[in-house]
Backbone as a ProteinNet text record, in pm:
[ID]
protein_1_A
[PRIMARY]
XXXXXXXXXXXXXXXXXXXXXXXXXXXXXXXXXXXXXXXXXXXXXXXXXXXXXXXXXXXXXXXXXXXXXXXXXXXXXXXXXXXXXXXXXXXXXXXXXXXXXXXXXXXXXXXXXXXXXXXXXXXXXXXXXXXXXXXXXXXXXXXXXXXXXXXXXXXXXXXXXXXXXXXXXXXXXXXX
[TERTIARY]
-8366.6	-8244.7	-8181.5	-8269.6	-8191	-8166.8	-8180.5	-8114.8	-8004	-7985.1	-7851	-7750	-7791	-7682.8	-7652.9	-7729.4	-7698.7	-7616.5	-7633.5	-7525.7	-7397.3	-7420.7	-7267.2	-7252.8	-7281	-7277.2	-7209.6	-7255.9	-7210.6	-7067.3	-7103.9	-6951.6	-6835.7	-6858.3	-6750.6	-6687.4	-6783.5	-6735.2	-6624.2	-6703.5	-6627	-6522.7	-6486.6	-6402.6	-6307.6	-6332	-6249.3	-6201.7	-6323	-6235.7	-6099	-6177.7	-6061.1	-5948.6	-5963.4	-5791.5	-5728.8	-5820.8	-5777.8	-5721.8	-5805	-5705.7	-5577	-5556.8	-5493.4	-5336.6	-5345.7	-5282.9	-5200.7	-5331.1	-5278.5	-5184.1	-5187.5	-5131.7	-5032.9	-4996.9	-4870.9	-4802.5	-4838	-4764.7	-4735.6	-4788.1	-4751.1	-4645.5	-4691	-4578.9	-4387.8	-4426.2	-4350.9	-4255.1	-4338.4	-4295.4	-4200	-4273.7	-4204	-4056.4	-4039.2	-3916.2	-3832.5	-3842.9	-3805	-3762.4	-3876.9	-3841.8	-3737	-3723.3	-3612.6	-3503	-3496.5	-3361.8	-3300.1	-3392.6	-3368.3	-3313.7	-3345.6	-3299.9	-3148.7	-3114.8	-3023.2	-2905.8	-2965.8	-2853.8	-2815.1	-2928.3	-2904.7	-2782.7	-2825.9	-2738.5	-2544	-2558.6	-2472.6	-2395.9	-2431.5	-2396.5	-2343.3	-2414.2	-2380.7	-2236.7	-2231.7	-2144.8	-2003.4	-2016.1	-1957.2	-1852.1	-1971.2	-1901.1	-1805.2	-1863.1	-1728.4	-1655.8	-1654.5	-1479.8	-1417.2	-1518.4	-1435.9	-1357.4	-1435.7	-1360.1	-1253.4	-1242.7	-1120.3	-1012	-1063.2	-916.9	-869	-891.1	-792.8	-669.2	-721	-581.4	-502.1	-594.4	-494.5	-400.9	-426.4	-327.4	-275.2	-252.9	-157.6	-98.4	-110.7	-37.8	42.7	0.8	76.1	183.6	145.4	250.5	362.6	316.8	447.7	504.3	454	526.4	604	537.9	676.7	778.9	758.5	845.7	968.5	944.9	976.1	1107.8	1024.2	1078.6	1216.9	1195.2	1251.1	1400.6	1364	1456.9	1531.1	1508.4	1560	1641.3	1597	1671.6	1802.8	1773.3	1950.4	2016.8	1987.7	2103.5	2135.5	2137.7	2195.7	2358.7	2426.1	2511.9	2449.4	2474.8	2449.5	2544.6	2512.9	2617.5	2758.9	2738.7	2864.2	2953.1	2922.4	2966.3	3054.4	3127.3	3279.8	3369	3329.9	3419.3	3390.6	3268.9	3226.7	3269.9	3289.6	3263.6	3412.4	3484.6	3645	3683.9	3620.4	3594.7	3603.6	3465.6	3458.4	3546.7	3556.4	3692.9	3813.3	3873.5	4004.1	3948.2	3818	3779.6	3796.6	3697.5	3699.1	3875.2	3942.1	4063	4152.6	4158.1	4229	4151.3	4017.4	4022.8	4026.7	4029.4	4089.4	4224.8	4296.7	4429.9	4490.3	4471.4	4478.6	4597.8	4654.7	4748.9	4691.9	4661.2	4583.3	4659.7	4724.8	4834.1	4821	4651.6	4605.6	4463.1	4421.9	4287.8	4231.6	4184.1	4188.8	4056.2	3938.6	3839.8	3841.5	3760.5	3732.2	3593.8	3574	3440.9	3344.4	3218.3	3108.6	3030.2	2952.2	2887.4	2726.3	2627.8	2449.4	2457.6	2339.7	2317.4	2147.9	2079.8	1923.2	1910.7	1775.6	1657.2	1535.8	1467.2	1335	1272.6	1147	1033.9	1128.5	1203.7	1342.3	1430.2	1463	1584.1	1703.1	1815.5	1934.7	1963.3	2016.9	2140.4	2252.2	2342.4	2531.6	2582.7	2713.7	2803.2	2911.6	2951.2	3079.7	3137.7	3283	3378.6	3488.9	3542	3663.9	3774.5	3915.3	3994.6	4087.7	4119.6	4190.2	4306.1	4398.7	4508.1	4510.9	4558.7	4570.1	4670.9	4703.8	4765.5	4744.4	4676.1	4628.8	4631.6	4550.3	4525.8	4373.3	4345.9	4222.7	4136.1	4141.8	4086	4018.9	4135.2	4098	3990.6	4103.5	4020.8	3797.2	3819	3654.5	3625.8	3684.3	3619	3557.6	3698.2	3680.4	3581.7	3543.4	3438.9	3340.5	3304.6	3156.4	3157.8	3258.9	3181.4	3146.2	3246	3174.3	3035.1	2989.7	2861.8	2741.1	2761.1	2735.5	2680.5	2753.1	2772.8	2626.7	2572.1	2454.3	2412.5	2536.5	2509.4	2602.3	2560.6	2645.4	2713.5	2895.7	2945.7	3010	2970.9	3012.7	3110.4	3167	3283.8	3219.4	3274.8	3242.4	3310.8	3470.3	3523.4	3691.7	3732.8	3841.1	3931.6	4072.5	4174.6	4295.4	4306.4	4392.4	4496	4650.4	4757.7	4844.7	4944.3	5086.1	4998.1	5100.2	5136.7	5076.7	4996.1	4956.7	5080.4	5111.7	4956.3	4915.4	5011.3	4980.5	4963.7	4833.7	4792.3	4785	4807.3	4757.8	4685.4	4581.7	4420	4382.8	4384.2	4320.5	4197.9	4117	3964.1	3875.5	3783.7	3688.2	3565.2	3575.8	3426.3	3361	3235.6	3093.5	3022.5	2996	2887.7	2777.7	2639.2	2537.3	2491.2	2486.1	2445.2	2322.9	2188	2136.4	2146.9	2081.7	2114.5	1950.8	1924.9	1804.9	1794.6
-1434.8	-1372.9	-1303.8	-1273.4	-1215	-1298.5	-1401.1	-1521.9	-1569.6	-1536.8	-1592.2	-1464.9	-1305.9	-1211.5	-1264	-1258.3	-1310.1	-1370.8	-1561.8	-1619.4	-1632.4	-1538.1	-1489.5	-1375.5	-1305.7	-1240.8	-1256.2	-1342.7	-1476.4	-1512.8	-1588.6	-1677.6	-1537.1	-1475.2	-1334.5	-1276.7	-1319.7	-1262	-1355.4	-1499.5	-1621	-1619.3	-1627	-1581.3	-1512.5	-1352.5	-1276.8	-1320.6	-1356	-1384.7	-1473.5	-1625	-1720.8	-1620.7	-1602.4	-1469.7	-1399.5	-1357.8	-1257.1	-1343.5	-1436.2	-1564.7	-1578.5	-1655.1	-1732.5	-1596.8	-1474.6	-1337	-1356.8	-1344.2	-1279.4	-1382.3	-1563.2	-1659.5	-1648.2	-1603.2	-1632	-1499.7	-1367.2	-1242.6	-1304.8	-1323.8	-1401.3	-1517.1	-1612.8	-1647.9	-1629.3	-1492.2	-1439	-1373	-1280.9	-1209.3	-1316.7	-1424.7	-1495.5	-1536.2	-1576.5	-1652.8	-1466.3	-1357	-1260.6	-1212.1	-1273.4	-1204.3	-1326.5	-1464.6	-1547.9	-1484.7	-1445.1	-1396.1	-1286.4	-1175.9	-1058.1	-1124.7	-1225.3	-1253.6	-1299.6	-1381	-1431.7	-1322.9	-1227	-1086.9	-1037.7	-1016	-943.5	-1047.2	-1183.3	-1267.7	-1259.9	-1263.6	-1259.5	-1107.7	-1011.5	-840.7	-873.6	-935.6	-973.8	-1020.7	-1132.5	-1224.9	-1086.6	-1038.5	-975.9	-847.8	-787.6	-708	-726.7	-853.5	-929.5	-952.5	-1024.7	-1068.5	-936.2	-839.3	-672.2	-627.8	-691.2	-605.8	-709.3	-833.2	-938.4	-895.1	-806.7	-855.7	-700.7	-573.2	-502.7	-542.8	-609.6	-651.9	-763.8	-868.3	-954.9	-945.4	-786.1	-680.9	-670.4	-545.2	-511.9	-618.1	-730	-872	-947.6	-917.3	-996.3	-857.5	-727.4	-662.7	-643.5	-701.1	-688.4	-860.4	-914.7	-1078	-937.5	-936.9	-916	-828.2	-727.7	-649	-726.6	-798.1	-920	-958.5	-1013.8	-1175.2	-1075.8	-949	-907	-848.8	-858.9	-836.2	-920.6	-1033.1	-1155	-1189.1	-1157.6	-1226.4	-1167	-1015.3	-914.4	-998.8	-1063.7	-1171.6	-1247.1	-1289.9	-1384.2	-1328.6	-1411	-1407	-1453.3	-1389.9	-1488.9	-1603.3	-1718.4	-1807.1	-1751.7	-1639.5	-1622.8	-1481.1	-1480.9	-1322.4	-1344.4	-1443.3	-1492	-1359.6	-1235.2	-1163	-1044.3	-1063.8	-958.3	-1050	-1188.2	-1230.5	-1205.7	-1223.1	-1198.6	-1091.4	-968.9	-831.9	-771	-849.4	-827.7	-910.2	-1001.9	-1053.9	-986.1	-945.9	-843.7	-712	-661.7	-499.9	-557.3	-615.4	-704.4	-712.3	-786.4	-794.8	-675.5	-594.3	-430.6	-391.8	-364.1	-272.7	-310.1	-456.9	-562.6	-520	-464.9	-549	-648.7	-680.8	-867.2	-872	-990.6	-998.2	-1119.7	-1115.9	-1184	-1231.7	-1414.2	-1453.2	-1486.1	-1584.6	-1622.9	-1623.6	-1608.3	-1578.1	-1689.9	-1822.9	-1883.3	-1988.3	-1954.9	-1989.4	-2147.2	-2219.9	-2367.1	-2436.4	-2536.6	-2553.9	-2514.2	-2459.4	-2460.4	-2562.7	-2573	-2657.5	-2643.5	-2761.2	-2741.7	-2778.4	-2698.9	-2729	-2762.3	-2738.9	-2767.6	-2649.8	-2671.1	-2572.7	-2629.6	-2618.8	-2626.3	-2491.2	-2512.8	-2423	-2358.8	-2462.8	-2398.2	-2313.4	-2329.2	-2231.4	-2321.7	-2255	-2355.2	-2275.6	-2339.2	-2247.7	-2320.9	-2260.8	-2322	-2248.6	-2284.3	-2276.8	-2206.6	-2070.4	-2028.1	-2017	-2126.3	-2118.8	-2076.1	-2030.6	-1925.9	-1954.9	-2066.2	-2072.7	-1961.6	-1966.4	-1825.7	-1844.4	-1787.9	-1800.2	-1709.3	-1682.6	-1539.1	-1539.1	-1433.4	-1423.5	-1321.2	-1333.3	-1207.4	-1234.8	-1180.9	-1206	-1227.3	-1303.4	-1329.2	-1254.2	-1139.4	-971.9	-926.9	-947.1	-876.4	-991.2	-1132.7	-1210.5	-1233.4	-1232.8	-1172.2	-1046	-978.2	-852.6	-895.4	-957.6	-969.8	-1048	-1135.9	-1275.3	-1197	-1112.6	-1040.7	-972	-906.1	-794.3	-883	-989.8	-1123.7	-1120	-1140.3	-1222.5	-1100	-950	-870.2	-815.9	-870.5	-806.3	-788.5	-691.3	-723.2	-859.8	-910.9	-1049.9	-1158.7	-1215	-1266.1	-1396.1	-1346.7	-1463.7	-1512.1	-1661.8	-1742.6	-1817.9	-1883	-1979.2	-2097.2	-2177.9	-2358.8	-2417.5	-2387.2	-2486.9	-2355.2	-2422.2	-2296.1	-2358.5	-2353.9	-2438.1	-2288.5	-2290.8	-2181.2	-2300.6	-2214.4	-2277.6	-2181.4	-2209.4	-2088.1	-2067.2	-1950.3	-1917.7	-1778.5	-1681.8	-1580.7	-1488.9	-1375.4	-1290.1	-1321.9	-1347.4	-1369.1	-1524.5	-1575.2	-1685.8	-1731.3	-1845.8	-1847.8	-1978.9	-1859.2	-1927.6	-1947.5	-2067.4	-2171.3	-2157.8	-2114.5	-2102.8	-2165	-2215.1	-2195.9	-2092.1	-2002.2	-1944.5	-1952.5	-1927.1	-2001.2	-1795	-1807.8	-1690.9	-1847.7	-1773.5	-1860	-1795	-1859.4	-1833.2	-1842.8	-1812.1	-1866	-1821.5	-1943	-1961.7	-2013.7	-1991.5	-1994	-2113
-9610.2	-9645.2	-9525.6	-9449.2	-9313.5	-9247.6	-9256.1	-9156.8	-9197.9	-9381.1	-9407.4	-9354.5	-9386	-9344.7	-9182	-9104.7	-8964.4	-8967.7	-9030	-9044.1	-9073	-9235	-9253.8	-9158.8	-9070.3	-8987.8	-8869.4	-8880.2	-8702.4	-8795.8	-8897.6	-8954.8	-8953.9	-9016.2	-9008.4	-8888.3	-8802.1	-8651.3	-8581.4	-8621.6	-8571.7	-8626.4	-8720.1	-8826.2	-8774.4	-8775.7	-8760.8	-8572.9	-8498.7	-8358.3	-8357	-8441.2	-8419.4	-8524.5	-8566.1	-8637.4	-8535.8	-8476.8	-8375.9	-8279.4	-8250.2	-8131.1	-8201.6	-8267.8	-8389.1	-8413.9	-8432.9	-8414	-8297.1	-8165.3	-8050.5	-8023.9	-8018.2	-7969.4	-8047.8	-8161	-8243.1	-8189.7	-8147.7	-8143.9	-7952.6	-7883	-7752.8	-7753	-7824.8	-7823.3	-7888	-8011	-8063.2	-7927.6	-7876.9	-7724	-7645.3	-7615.6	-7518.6	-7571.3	-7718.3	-7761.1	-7750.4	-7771.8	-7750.4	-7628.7	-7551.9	-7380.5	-7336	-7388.5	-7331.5	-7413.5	-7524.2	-7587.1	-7557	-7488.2	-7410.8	-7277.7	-7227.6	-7094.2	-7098.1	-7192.1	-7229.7	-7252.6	-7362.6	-7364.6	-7219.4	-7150	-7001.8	-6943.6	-6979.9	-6908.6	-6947.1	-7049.7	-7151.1	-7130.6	-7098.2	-7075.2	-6946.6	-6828.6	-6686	-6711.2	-6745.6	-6725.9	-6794.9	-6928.6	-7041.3	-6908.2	-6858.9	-6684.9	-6635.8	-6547.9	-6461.3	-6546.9	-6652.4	-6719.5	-6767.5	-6770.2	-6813.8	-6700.1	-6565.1	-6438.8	-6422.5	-6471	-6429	-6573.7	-6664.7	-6792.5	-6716.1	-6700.5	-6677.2	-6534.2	-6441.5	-6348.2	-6426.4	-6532.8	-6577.6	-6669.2	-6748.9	-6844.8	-6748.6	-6671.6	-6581.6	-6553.4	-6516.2	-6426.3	-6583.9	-6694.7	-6784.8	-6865.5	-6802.4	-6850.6	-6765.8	-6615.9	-6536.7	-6534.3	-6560	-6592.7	-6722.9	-6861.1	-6949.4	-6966.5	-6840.5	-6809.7	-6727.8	-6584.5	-6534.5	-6619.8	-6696.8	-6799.6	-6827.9	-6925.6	-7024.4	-6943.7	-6806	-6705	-6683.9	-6687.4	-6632.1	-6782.9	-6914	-7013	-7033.9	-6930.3	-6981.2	-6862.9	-6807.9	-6712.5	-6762.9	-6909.7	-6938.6	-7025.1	-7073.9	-7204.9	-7295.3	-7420.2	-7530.3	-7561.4	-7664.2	-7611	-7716.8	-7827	-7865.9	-7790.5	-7628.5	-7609.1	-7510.3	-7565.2	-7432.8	-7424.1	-7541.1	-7527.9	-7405	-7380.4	-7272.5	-7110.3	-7133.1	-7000.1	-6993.1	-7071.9	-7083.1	-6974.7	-7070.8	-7020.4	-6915.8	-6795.5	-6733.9	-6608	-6641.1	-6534	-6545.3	-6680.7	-6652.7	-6648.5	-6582.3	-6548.1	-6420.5	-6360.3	-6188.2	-6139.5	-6178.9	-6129.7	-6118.8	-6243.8	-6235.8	-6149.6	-6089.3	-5992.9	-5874.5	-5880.4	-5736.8	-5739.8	-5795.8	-5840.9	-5795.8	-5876.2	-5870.4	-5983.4	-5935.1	-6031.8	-6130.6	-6284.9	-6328.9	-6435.9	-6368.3	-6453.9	-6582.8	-6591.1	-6743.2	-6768.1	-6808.5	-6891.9	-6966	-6998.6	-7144.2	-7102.1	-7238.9	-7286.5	-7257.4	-7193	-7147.9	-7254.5	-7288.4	-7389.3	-7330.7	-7412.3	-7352.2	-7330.3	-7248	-7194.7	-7162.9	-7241	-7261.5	-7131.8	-7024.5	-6934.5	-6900	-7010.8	-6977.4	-7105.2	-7069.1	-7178.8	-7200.2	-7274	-7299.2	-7372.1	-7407.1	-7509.3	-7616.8	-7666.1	-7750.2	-7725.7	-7613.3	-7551.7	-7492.5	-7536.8	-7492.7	-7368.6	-7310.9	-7169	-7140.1	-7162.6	-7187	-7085.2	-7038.3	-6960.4	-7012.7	-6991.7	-7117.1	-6947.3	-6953.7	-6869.5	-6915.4	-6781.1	-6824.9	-6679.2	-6694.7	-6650.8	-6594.5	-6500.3	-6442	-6352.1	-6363.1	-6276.8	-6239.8	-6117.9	-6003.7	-5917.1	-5870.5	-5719.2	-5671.6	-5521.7	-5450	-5346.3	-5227.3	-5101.2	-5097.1	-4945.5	-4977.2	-4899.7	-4894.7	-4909.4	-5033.9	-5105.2	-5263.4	-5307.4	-5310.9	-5377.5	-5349.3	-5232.4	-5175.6	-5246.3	-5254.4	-5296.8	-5485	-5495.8	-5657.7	-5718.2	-5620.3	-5631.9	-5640.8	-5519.4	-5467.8	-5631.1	-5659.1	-5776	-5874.1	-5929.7	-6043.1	-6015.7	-5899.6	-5857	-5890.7	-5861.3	-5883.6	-5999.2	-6158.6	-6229.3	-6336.7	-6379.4	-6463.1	-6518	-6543	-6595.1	-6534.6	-6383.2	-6299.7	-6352.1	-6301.4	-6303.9	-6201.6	-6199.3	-6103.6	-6071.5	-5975.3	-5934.9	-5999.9	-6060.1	-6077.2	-5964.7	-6026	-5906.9	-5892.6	-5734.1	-5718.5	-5630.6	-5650.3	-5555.9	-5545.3	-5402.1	-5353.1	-5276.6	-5331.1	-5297.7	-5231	-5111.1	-5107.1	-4967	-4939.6	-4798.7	-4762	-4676.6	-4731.4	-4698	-4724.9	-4780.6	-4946.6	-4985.4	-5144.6	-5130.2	-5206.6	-5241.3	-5393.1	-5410.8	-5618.5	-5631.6	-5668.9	-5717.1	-5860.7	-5876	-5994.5	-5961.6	-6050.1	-6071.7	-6199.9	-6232.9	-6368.2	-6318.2	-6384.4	-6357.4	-6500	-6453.6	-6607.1	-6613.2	-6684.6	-6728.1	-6786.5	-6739.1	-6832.4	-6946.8	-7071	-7203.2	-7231.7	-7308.5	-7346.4	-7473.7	-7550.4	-7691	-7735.7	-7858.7	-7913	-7999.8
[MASK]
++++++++++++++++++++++++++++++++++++++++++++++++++++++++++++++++++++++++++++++++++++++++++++++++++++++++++++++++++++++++++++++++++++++++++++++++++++++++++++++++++++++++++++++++

């Protein structure tokens, strides 16, 4: 009978070792799939850094593009605001004084666009007589104006000092 306690003695030990193997190899290899998933976070936090230190200049850089942009869109006309471009050619000429024989609205005209944006041509026929002192002066302030307008096409006739100038000038529109 003491040879069987031995035995189960021995078997219990064996027993409990291979468990204890059988434990340690499963909690080891538990560790390892843990220590690659910990590595991975570290990796993952790394990388998470740098793109933290690259998005605050690329805020700043996309809030001055839409500051930019939002600048560039008060240069336009809208395409129904012939009455401001009106406006500002008989403000331009009174303080040229210019003598400003006719005034009168020409069709508008699509000139391009894209990402759904139109851009038109609001021309505006002009008859004048001035010198071509004023008339420079009067051009420069057009060209000037928050929302610049331009010469298309311009034919000066007569003898100076007074000249009479046939003009189209365009304001650009955009339209939505």
């Amino acid at each position: 009978m003491n040879d069987k306690k031995v035995i189960i003695g021995i078997a219990l030990a064996v027993a409990a070792l291979l468990d204890l193997l059988v434990i340690v190899g499963l909690q080891i290899s538990h560790f390892s799939v843990q220590e690659g998933q910990m590595k991975q976070l570290r990796t993952d936090i790394a990388s998470a850094e740098r793109e933290s230190a690259l998005r605050d200049p690329l805020l700043r850089e996309k809030s001055q593009i839409e500051e930019e942009l939002s600048v560039m869109q008060t240069r336009f006309l809208r395409k129904d605001d012939v009455s401001y471009l009106l406006a500002q050619v008989n403000q331009a000429s009174k303080r040229e004084k210019i003598e400003l024989q006719s005034t009168r609205l020409l069709k508008q005209e699509t000139v391009g666009g894209g990402s759904g944006i139109t851009f038109y041509y609001l021309p505006v026929a002009v008859s004048m007589r001035t010198d071509y002192h004023r008339l420079g002066r009067f051009l420069n302030e057009l060209e000037r104006q928050a929302v610049p307008i331009r010469i298309k096409e311009m034919t000066l006739s007569g003898e100076t000092p007074q000249i009479q100038i046939e003009a189209e000038l365009i304001g650009v529109a955009r339209g939505e």
